[in-house]
N, C-alpha and C positions, 0 to 999 in steps of 0.2 A: 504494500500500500504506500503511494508517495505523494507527499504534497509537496509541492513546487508556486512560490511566490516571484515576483521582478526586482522586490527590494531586497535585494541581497548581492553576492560579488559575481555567483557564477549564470550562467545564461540558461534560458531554461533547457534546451538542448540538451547543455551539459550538465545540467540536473538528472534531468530525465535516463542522458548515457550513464553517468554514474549509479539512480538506482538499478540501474539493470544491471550492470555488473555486481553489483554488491546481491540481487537476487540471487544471480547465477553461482555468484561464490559460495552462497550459503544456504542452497538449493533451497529456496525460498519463493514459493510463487508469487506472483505481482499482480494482484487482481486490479488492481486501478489506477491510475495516472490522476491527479488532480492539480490544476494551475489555479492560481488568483493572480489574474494580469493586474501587471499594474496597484493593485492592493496592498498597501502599509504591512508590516508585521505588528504594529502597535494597535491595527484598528480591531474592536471588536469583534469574539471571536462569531457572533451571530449577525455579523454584517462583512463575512468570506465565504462567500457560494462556495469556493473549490472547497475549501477545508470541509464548511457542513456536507458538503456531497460526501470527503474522504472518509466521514463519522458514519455516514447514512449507510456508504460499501462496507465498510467494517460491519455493524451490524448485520447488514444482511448475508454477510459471507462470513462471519464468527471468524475473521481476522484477529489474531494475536499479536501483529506490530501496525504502530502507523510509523512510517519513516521519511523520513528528510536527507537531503544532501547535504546539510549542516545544521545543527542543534538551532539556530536565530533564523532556520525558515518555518520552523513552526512558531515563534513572535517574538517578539524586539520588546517586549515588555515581562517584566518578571511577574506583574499579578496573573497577568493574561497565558502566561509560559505554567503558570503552576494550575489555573483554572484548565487546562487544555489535557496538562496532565490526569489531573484528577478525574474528568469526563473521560478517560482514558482506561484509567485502572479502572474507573466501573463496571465496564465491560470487559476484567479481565484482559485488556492488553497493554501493549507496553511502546511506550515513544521511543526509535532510535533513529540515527545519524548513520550515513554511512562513511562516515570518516573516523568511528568507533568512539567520539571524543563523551567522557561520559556518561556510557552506557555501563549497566551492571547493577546490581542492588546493593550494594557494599557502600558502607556509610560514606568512606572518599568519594566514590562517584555519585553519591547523592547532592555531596558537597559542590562537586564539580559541576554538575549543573544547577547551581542555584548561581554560580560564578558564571558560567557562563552567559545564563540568563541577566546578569547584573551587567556583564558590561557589556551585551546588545543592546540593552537598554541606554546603556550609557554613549554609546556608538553615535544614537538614534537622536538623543538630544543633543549631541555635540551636533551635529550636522545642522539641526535646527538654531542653534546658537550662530554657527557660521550665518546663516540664512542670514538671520535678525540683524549682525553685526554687519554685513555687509549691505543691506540696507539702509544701517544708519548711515555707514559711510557714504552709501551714495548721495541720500538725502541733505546731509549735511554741506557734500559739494556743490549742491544745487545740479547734480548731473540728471541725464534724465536715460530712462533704456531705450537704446536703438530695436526695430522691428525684427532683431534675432538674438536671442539669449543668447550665451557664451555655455557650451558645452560643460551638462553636469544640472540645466538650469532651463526653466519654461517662464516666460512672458503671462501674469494674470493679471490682467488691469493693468494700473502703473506700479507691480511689483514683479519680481521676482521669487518664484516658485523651486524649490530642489525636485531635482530630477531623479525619483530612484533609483535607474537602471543606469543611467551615465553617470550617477556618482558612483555606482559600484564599479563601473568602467574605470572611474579617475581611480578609485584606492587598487585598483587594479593593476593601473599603469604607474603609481608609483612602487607599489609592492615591485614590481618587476624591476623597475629601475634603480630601485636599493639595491637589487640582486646583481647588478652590473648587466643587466642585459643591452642590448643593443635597440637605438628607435625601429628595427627591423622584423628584430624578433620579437618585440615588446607586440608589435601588430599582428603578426602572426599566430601569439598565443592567443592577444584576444578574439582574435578571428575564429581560433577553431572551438574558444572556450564560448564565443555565442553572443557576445559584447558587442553590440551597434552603434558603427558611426553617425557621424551628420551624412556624411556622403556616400558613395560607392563602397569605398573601401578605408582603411587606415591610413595616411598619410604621417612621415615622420615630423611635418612640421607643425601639425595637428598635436601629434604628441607632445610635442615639445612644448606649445602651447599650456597645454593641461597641465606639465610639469612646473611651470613659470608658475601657471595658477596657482596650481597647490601650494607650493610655495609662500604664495603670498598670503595662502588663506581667505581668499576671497574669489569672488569670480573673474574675471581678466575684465 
């Protein structure tokens, strides 16, 4: 059983390839596929069709796991991350990752995911924080938004909106660029990992762009 959200690092492609290999590793059938495009990890868990759909499979297929491609795509909030659980164990199953982070009944890993849960959450508002600050900043220039946001970032009214899936793109492209990668390969991972540009394709000046950005902490 997998549920797959947009607000998180990897694409859902590459959600979806990982639960299947993690079924197949652990001859595990995969009754359902479930997406929430576009849908917050923080918002309501009774206001995410894909997820209530992935409760509704579970029940009607007496599934024993619901699983994710990472413990913060089931939600970016700790009340909402223990509410999810606990509708969870009622029926007898059990939340896991397939990146194993976690998992287990052993009080350390019980530990570990209340930590983990803490600092999605914490992730979640730092990004909102960025938002807000960068706003003020503009405001206070008296600057005004040109008719296309800066990548990471959507135009609503006269503000500025975070972008879930191109911020997961930017933490992407700097994760990669710590790592010493190259603007070449940096595109190419996110290309196969599901990451959408503005344009056709990844551009290194694009990238370097976003790097600038981050950087500065604000939007370019």
């Amino acid at each position: 059983m997998g549920v797959s959200t947009e607000d998180q690092t990897l694409g859902l492609d590459a959600q979806r390839a990982a639960l299947e290999r993690w079924a197949s590793a652990w001859s595990v059938e995969l009754v359902g596929v479930f997406e929430d495009h576009g849908v917050s990890g923080a918002t309501a868990l009774d206001r995410r069709p894909g997820l209530l759909a992935a409760l509704d499979c579970m029940a009607e297929h007496r599934a024993g796991l619901l699983v994710a491609a990472k413990r913060d795509r089931f939600a970016r909030d700790v009340i909402l991350a223990a509410q999810l659980e606990r509708l969870v164990e009622r029926v007898g199953a059990k939340l896991m990752s397939t990146d194993g982070a976690s998992d287990g009944d052993s009080p350390e890993a019980t530990m570990l995911r209340r930590i983990l849960d803490v600092f999605s959450q914490f992730e979640r508002e730092l990004i909102r924080g960025r938002t807000r600050a960068a706003l003020a900043t503009k405001r206070a220039k008296g600057l005004k938004f040109g008719s296309t946001a800066p990548y990471g970032w959507r135009i609503a009214g006269d503000r500025l909106e975070v972008e879930p899936g191109e911020q997961a793109a930017i933490t992407r492209v700097v994760e990669l660029a710590d790592a010493d990668r190259s603007l070449r390969q940096i595109a190419a991972i996110l290309t196969a990992e599901g990451h959408a540009p503005r344009g056709r394709r990844w551009h290194p000046n694009s990238l370097r762009r976003i790097l600038r950005a981050s950087r500065r902490e604000t939007p370019p």
